[in-house]
N, C-alpha and C positions, 0 to 999 in steps of 0.2 A: 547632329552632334548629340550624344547623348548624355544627358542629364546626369546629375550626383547621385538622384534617387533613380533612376534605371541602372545603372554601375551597383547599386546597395542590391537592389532586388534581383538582378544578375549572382553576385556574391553569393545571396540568401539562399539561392537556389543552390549554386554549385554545393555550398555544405550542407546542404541536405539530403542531397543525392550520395552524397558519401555517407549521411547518417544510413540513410535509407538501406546502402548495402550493408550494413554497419548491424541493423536491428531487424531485418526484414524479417520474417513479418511476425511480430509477436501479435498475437492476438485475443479478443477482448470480450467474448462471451463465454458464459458458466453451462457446459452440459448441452446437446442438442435441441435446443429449442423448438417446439415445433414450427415456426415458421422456416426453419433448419439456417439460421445462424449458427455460427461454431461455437464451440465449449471453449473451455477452458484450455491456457498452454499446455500441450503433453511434456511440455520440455521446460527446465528450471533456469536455462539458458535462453536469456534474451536473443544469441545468436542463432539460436537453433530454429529451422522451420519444421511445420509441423502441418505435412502435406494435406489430413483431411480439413484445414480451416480453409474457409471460403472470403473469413472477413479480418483480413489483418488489422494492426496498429496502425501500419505504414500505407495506410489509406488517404486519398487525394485530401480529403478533409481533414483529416488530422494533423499534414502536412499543412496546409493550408492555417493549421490551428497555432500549430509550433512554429510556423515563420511569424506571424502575427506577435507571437508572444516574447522571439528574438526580438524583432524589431522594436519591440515596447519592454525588454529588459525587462521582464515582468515572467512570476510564476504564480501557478493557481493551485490552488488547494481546497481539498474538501472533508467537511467533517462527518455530510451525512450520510446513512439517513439518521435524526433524532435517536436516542437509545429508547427514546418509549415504545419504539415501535418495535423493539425487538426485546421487551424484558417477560413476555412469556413466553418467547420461545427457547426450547432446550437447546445443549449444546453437547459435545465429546470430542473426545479426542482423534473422531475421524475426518470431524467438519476442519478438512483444507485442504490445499491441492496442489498440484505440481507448480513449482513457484513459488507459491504461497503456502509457508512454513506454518506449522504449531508448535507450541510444548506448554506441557498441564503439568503445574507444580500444585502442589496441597500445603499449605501453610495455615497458622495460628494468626491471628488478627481480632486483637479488642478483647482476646476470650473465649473467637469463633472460629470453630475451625472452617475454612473459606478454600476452595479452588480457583486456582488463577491461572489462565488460559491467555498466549499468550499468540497473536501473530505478526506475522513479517514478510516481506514480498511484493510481487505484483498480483490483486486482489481484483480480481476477473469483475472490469465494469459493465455493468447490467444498463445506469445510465450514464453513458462519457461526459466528465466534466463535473458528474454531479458525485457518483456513489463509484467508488472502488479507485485501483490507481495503484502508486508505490510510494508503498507508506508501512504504518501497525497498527496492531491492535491491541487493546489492555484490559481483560474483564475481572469481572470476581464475580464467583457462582457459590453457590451452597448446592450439597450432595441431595439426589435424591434417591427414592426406594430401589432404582434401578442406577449399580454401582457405575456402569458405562452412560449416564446419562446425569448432569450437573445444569440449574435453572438461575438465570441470573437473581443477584441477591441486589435489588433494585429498593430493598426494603433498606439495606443497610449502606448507603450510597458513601466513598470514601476521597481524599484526595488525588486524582491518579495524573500523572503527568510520563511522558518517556523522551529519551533523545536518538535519533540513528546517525550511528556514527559510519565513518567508513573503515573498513573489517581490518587495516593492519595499523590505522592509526584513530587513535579514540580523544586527538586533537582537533580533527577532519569532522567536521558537523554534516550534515548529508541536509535533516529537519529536524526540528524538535516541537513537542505538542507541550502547552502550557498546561499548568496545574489545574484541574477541573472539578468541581463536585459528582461524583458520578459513579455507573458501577460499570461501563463500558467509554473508553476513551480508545476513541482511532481518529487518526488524519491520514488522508494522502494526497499523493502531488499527482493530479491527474497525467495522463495520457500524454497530452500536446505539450504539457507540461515539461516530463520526462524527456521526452523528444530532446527538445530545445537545450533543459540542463546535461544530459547524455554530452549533443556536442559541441556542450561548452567548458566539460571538464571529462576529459578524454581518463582521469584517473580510477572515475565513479566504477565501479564492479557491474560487470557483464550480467552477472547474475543479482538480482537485488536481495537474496535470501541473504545473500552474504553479510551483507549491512549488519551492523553489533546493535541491540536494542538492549539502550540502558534504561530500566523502569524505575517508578518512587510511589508508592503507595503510603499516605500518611494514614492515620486514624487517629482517634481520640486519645489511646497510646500507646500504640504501635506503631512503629513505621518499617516497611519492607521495601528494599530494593534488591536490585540484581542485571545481571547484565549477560546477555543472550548474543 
């Protein structure tokens, strides 16, 4: 006779198998790696495969990750890495990639004119569970000698907070990141994560670029928002 909890993980399985054809195979490394892991999505479409990846989403583990995470009604999320590890490094308007949207607005703040660069998407996990996922990103940079090239302004750290909504209704909350001191603010909802909330709200957009990102930057006295 079979058990309540064999019936459950029966169930668990059959919709995932339906995720599975649903998202196959998005997958979850940046650029050809020399151990030759795949890059990044060539395609903006969760649905779309993209024949030279070797190492999709919709991997036994991951699966394995997102039924876990069903079962326990439970979503995970990541903020890192730390922004100190990334406030000397430069940035522009090339750094993103298929999936994973930009856009670089130049605005006044406090008196200073600041660059704010902005992203959205699925942001090619380097480590799963820890860094990247489907989420955003919120920085603020200062110009430098090289117009195509803006360095974060970590000196001038501000209020940043954002919410992603879902793209035809701005009632629909997707995540939102709390107000932070800082001059980089990103979360995302990892990988096994996504899985899980994908097919538990069949409405969420195929494509995650789509998602509307409403930001709030306060300062001493300025404050900027806008909604992407």
């Amino acid at each position: 006779m079979l058990t309540s909890l064999t019936l459950r993980k029966r169930a668990v399985h059959r919709k995932f198998l339906t995720v599975e054809r649903i998202m196959q195979p998005m997958v979850i490394r940046l650029s050809s790696l020399a151990n030759g892991i795949c890059a990044t999505p060539h395609h903006s479409d969760f649905t779309t495969a993209h024949p030279g990846c070797k190492r999709p989403l919709t991997s036994r583990r991951h699966f394995r990750d997102a039924v876990k995470l069903l079962e326990t009604n439970t979503m995970s999320f990541t903020e890192m890495p730390p922004e100190e590890i990334a406030q000397w490094l430069p940035c522009s308007s090339v750094m993103h990639w298929p999936g994973y949207d930009t856009k670089v607005i130049s605005r006044k703040l406090d008196g200073r004119d600041i660059i704010i660069q902005l992203w959205k998407g699925y942001c090619p996990s380097y480590l799963p569970g820890q860094v990247g996922g489907v989420g955003a990103e919120v920085g603020i940079y200062h110009s430098s000698f090289n117009p195509f090239l803006w360095y974060p302004d970590y000196q001038h750290k501000k209020s940043i907070s954002f919410k992603l909504h879902y793209p035809n209704s701005a009632n629909t909350l997707f995540f939102s990141a709390s107000a932070k001191t800082c001059w980089w603010r990103h979360k995302w909802m990892t990988e096994a994560s996504y899985l899980t909330y994908k097919a538990n709200h069949s409405s969420a957009p195929n494509n995650p670029t789509k998602y509307k990102l409403s930001y709030r930057i306060v300062g001493s006295n300025d404050t900027i928002t806008g909604i992407w």
